[in-house]
C-alpha positions in Angstrom: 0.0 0.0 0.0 1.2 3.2 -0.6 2.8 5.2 2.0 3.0 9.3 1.6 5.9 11.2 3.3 5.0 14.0 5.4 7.1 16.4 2.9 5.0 15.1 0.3 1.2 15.5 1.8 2.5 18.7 2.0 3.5 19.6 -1.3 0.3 17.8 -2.6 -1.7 19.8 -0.5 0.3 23.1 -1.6 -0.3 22.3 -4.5 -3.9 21.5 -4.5 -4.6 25.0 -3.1 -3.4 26.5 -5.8 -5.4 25.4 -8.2 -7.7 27.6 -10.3 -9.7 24.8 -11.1 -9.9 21.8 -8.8 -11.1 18.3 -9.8 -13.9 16.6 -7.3 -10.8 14.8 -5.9 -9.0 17.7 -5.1 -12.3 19.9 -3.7 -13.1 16.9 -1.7 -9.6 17.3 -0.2 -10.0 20.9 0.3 -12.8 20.8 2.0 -11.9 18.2 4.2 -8.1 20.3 4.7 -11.1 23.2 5.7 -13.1 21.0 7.9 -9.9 20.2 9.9 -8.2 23.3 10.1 -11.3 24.7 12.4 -10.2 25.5 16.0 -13.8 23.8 17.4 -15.3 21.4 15.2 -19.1 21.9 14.3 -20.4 18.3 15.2 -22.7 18.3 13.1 -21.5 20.0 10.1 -18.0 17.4 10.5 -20.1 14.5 10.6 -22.4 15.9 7.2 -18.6 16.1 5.7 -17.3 13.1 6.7 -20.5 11.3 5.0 -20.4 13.0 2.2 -16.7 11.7 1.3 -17.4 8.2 2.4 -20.7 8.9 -0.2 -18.4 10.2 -3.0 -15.2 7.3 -2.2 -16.8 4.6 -1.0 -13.4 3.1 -1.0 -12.1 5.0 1.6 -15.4 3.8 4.2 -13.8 0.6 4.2 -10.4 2.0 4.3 -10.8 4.1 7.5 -13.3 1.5 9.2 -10.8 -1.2 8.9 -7.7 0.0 10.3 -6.5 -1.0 13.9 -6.9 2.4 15.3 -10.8 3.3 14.3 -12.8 2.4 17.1 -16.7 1.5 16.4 -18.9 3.7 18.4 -22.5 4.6 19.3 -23.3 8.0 17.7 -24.4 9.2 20.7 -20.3 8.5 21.9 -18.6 10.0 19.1 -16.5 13.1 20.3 -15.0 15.6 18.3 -11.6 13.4 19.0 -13.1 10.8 17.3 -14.8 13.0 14.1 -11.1 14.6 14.0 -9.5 11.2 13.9 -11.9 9.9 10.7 -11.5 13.0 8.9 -7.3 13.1 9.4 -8.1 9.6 8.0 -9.8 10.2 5.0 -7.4 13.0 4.1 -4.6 10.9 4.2 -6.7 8.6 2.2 -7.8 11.6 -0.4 -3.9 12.8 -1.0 -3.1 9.1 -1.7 -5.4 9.1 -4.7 -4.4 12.2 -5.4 -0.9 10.8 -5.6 -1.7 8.2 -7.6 -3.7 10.2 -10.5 -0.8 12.5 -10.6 1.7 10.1 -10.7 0.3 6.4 -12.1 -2.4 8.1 -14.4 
């Protein structure tokens, strides 16, 4: 599987904010990059975001919900720890394709 560097997230994500004209990949990345970057998560408006993507990548639902770290929880236990952790994930799961079409496409 592939495995981003830190140095190159970064340069991907650089680089996706400077585009003019962003594919559905790369909006779905900014808005999850936007999602994150707020200093108190909207519950509600982080979990609408976080289904969204898993609607759009259905890939990436399985991704996140099988690695050793994602804990299953009620909804009415999910903390904005939690919400954080799944969208970190799915970023990290967005740059990868990102990655990919960039460089195997």
């Amino acid at each position: 599987m592939l495995t981003l560097t830190d140095t190159q997230k970064h340069i991907l994500v650089e680089t996706v904010k400077q585009l003019t004209n962003p594919s559905e990949l790369e909006k779905d990345i900014l808005d999850t990059l936007e999602e994150i970057s707020k200093q108190s998560l909207n519950m509600e408006h982080a979990q609408t975001r976080i289904a969204l993507t898993y609607k759009k990548h259905l890939d990436l639902y399985i991704k996140v919900n099988t690695l050793p770290t994602t804990v299953q929880k009620a909804s009415s236990q999910i903390c904005e720890t939690d919400l954080r952790y799944v969208l970190h994930m799915q970023l990290d799961f967005l740059l990868k394709k990102e990655w990919e079409e960039k460089h195997h496409g």
